[in-house]
N, C-alpha and C positions, 0 to 999 in steps of 0.2 A: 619408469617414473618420469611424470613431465612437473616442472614447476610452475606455478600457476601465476601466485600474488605474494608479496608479502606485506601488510599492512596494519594497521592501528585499528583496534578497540577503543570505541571510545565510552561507550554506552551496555547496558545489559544488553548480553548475547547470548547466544544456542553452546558457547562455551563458559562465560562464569559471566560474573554480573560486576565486576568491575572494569576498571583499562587495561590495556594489554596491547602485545602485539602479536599477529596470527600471522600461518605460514599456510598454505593451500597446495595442496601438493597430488597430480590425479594419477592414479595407482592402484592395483588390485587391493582386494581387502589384507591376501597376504603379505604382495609388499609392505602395506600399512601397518602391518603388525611389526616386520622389521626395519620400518624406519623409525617410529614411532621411538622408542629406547635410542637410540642411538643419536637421534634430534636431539634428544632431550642431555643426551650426558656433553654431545657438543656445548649445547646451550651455557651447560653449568663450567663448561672447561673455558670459555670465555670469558662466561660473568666473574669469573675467581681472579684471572686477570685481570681484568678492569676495577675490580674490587667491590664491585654491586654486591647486593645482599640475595640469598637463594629464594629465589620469588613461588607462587603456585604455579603447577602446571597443570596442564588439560589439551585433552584431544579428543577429536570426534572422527568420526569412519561413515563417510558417505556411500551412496553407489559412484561408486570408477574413483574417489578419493578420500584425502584423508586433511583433517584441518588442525593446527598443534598451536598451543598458545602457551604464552608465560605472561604474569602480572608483571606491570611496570608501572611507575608515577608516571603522571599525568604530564612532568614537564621532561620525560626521558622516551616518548614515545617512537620518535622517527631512531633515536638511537638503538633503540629494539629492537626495531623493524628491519636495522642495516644485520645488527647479532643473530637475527632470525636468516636473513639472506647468506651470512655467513654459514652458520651451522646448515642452510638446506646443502651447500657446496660442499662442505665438510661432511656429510651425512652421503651426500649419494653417491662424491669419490669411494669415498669407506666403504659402502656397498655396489662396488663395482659398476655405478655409472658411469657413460663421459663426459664428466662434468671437470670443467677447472677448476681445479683447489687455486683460492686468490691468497696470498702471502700473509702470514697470520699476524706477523708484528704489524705489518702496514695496514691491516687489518685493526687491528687494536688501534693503533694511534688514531685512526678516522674516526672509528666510533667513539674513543674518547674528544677527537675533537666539534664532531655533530653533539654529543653531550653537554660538552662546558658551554655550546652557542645556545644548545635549546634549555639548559638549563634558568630555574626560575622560582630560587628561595621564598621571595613574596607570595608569589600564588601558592607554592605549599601552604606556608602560613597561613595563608587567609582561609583557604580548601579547610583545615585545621581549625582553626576559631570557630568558624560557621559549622561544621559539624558539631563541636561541642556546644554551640550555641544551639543546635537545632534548625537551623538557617539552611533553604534549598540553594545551589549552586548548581548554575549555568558556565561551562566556560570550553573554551574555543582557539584556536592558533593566534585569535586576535583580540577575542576580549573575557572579562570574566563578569559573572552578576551575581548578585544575590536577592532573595524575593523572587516572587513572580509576577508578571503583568504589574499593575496599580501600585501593586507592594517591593517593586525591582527597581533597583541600582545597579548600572554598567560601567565599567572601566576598560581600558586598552589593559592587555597582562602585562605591561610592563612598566606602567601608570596606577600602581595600585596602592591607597591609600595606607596610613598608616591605623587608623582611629575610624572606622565607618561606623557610620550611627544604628547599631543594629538593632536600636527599638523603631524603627521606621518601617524595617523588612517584613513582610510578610508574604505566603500563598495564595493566591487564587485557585480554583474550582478546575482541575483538566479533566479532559475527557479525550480517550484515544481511541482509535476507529483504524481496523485492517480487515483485511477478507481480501478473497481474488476480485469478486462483484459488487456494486453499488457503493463502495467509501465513502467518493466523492459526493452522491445524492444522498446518502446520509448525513452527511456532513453538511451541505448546504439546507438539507431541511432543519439539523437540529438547530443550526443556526439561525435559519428561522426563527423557528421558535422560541430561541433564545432572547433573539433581539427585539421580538413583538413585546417582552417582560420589560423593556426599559434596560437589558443586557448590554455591556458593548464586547462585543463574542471576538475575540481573536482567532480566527481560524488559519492552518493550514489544508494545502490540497495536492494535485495532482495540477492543478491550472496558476494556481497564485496561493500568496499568502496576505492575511488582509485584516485588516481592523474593521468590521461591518462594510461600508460601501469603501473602505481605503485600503486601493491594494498597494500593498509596500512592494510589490515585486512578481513578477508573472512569471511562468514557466512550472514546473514540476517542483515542490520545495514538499516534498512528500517525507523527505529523509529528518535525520535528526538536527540539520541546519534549519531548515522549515519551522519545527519546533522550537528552537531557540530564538530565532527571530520575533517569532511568535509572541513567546512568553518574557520578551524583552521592552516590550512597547507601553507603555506606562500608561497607557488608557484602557488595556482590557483587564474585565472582569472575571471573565470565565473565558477558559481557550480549548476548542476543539482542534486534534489534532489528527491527521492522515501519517498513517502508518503503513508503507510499502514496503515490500517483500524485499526490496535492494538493499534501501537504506538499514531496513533490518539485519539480512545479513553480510552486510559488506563491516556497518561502523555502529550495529546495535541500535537500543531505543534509544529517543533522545534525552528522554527525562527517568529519573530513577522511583517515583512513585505517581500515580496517577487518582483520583476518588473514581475512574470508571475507565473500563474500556472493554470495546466492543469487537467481535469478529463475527464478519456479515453471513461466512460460507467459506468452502474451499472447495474450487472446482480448477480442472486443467488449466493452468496458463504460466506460462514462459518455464515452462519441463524441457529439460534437458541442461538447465543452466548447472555449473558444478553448485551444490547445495538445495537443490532443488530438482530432481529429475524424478521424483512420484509424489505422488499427493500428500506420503507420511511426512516427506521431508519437508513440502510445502506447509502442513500444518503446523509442523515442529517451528519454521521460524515465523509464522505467524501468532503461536501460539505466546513468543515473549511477552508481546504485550501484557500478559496476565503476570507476569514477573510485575509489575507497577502498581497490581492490585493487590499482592500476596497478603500484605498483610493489614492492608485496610483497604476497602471501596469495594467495588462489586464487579464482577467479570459478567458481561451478557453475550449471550449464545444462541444462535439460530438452532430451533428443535429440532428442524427439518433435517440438517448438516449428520449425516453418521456419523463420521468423522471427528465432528465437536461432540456428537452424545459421547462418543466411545474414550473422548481426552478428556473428559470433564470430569472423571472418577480422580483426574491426578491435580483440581486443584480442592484447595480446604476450604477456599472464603466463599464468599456466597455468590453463587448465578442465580442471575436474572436471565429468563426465556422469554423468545419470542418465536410466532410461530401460524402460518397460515390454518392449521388444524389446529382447533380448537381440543381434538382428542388423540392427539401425540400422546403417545408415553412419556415423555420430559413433561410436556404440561400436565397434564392430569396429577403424576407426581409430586413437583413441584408445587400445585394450587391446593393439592390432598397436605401437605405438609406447611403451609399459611406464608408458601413464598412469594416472589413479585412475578407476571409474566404479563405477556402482552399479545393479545391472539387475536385472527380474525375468524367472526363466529358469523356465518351468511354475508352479509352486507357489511356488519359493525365490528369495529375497532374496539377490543375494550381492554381495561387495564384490572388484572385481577391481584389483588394484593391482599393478602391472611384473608382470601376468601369470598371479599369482599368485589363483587362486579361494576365496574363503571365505565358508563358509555362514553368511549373519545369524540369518535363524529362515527360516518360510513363511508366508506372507501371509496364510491361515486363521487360524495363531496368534497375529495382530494382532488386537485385539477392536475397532476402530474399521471394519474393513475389513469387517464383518461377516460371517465366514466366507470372505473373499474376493471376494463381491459386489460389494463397492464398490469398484469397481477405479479410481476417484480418488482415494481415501485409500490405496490401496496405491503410487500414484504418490507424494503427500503421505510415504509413510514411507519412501519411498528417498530423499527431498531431507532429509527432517531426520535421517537416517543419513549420508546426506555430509556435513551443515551439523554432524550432531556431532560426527561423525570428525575434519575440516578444525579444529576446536574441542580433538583431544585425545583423545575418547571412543577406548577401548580397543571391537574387535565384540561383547567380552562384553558389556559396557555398554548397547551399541546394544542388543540380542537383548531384555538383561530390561528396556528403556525401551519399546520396543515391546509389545513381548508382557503389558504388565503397565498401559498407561495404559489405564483405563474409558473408557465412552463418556460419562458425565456429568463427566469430567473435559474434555470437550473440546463444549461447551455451547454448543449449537443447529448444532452441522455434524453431519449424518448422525444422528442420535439416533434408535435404533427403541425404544419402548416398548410395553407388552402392557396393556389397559385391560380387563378380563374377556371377554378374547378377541376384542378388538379392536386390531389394529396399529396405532402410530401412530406415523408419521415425522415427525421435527420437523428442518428447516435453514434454513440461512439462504440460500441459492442465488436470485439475481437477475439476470443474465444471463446470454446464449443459453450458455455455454461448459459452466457451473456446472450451468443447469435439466438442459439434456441429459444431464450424467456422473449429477445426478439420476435423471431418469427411468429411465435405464438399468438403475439400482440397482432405482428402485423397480417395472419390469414384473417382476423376477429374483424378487422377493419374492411367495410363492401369497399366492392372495386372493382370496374370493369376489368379491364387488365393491372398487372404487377410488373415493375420494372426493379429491378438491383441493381446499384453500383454500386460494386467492393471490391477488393483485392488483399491481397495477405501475407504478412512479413516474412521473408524468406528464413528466417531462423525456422520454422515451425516444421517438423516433417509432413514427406508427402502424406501419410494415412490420415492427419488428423486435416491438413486441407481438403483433403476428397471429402471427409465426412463429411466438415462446415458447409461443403458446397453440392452434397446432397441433401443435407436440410436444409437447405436454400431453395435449392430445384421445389422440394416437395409443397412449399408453402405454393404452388402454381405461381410460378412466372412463365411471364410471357417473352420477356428480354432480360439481358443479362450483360449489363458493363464492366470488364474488368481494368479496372487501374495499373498501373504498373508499380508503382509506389520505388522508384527509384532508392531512395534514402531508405529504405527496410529492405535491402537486396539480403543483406548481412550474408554475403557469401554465394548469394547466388546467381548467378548469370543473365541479361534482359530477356524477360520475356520467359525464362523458366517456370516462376508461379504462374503467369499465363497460363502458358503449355497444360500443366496440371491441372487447372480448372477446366479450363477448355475440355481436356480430356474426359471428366468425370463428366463434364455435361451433356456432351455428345453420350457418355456411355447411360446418363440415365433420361434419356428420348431428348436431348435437345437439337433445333434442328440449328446446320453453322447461320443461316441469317436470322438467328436469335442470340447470336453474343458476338459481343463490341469487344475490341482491344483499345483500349487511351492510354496516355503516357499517365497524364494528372488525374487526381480525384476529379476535379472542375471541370476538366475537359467529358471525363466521364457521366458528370452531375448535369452538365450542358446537352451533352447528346441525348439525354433521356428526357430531358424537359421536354427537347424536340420533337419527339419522341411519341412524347405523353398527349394525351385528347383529356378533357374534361370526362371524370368517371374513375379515372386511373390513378392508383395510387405508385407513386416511386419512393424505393427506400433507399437512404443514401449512408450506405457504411463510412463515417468519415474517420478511418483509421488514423490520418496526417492531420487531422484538426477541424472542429467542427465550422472553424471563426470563416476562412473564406466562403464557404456556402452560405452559412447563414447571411451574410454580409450580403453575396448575389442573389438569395433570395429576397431581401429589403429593396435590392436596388430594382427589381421584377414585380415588385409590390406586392409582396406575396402577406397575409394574415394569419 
């Protein structure tokens, strides 16, 4: 048995839907069965001495581990988390680990003295009124709110009023967004179309978090910080949120109810992590999100996803479908029974509701879909046509949000650019699910020759980088740049992901003066330009970030 993590709940999780603190422990299933009991009595033979009250418990059984939780208040958390590190040491002495048993009275005095710091009467209290009031709460290691957006008041927790004016409080409109594929272009289309209504969209993403054109902060805020940020800003109306797998299961959703949330798909990517090492488990924690909708708003679901058909029996509120086949079994269903979905039927977008057919635009006259070609971004604009509908959006709405967002508005997914008659495709696509709807786009597109530059995180095993890099080969390239991507070694040695592509290339006819090795994406991005004659198209996998290419190509004057 190895120990993994021990840490704070903060939000609905794959364990209970309140706070808590979790213990991550990786172990056969059988160990799991015997430490599981024996966690749990440590647990209670602690909290008796400290004098806490007998909280719930709950445990989950992954492949290779096991995850063990108890509820705690909200201002006792990190003291939990030390109780939980105790009892893992206490638990796998007992069962014949080599683990240090750490001294249990000095053990007690710590966690009561982490206790009395983090403790924080006020914010019970307040946590307490606003629920019996009905009032949503926001709250964090540093502040608390109540309302949402427009409707929200923030305080430091330890600055917390006595008398808040709680006819002022009120909700805005969320909308939640997870899948393995397209979040972010969903999220930035529904937003679109949000804002075209005279909306001011609070969004999060995977890039930044932002009040329409005001980005409060860039980087990855996909997790439940992202969301509160978010829903903190006192000029949005309606807030879309990104929902990522980490934030998911590391510290749960960020918000306890949502009127919508969406899952785009579930296909291969970052397997093998503890909590995620196959698809079930992958859909199990993307599937929280529908914990937000339980008992009001609507859950929408890609028809296409088996995965989501076959989970969908296990919620009761109503799905909303979407769906490139207009004669899926979920659709047909679904439309037989006078539900909402969203399909594309030849060319056209239409929205079917109790029956009823209405034309959005055609998927030509999306400008991200490239003509229609990219037939993942035509999937992408049926989810955030539901995800804006479910939100309010009139189909007028939808029609000029689509038809009207750039492709530089939606920065490093799918972007073709013309560099004196050279094509050049810039995404961010990183597993098998994504490269594929890629390539697929990109054999569609003429072109004298095909150029790649990509390379690929060392976390990933070798079989699924061979695969990537025979659907690569087969889209006919002519050259092949491989990156080193330094910062995504995670483990593995310079020039090992090399090695393996290199390898697979040669093995499916590539000859060696057709593949490059560079350290940087850009040095890779550079060599292929050089490269490239007028006719040729180059794709450029920007796994590290799409912003310096696009930037060199502005500075090349590329259109």
């Amino acid at each position: 048995m190895e120990f993994l993590d021990a840490r704070r709940l903060t939000g609905p999780s794959l364990i209970f839907d309140g706070p808590g603190a979790i213990l991550d422990v990786r172990c056969s299933s059988s160990d799991a069965a015997r430490l599981v009991p024996v966690w749990r009595r440590n647990v209670e033979h602690i909290l008796t001495d400290l004098g806490w009250e007998e909280p719930s418990f709950a445990s989950r059984t992954f492949l290779g581990g096991v995850s063990m939780a108890f509820a705690a208040c909200v201002d006792a958390l990190y003291a939990a988390s030390e109780i939980n590190e105790w009892a893992w040491a206490a638990s796998a002495n007992e069962l014949g680990e080599p683990v240090e048993l750490p001294d249990f009275a000095a053990t007690v005095t710590a966690i009561r003295a982490t206790a009395a710091e983090e403790a924080n009467p006020d914010l019970l209290r307040l946590l307490d009124d606003a629920r019996k009031r009905g009032k949503t709460t926001l709250w964090d290691d540093d502040e608390i709110s109540i309302g949402l957006g427009r409707g929200s008041q923030t305080w430091p927790v330890r600055e917390i009023p006595d008398a808040p004016d709680w006819d002022r409080y009120h909700d805005v409109p969320i909308g939640l967004v997870t899948g393995t594929n397209g979040k972010t272009t969903t999220v930035r289309l529904a937003t679109h179309i949000l804002r075209a209504v005279g909306q001011n969209v609070g969004f999060s993403s995977t890039d930044w978090i932002a009040v329409n054109d005001r980005v409060i902060e860039r980087g990855d805020w996909s997790g439940p910080g992202g969301a509160r940020a978010v829903l903190r800003q006192q000029d949005v109306d309606v807030a879309i949120l990104e929902s990522a797998r980490g934030g998911l299961l590391r510290r749960g959703l960020g918000v306890d109810r949502a009127d919508v949330a969406l899952i785009t798909n579930i296909a291969a990517d970052h397997l093998g992590d503890f909590g995620s090492q196959s698809l079930e488990e992958l859909l199990d924690i993307k599937w929280i999100v529908s914990h937000a909708v339980r008992d009001s708003g609507r859950l929408i679901l890609n028809a296409e996803d088996s995965l989501l058909q076959q989970k969908s029996s296990e919620f009761e509120g109503e799905i909303v479908w979407f769906s490139l086949d207009p004669d899926d079994a979920c659709i047909r269903s679904c439309v037989d029974d006078g539900g909402l979905a969203f399909v594309l039927d030849g060319d056209e977008l239409l929205k079917i509701d109790n029956g009823v057919r209405e034309l959005i635009c055609c998927s030509h006259e999306i400008p991200i879909t490239l003509g229609g070609a990219a037939r993942h971004n035509i999937a992408n604009a049926l989810a955030a046509a539901a995800l804006a509908s479910c939100l309010g959006a009139a189909t007028a709405a939808i029609r000029s949000g689509l038809t009207t967002m750039r492709q530089d508005e939606n920065p490093g997914r799918c972007n073709i650019y013309d560099l004196d008659g050279i094509k050049v495709l810039v995404d961010f696509a990183h597993n098998p699910a994504a490269m594929s709807a890629l390539f697929d786009m990109a054999q569609a597109i003429p072109a004298k020759r095909r150029a790649l530059c990509f390379g690929q995180a060392g976390d990933r095993p070798d079989d699924l980088i061979r695969q990537m890099t025979r659907d690569a080969w087969q889209i006919g390239l002519d050259q092949v740049m491989i990156s080193e991507l330094a910062i995504y070694y995670r483990g593995r040695e310079h020039g090992e992901v090399y090695a393996v592509i290199r390898d697979e290339l040669i093995a499916c006819g590539a000859a060696e003066s057709q593949i490059e090795h560079h350290e940087e994406e850009i040095e890779s991005f550079a060599a292929a330009i050089d490269w490239a004659e007028p006719g040729d198209l180059v794709i450029m996998l920007a796994l590290g970030g799409a912003a310096p290419i696009q930037e060199q190509l502005r500075e090349l004057g590329a259109i």
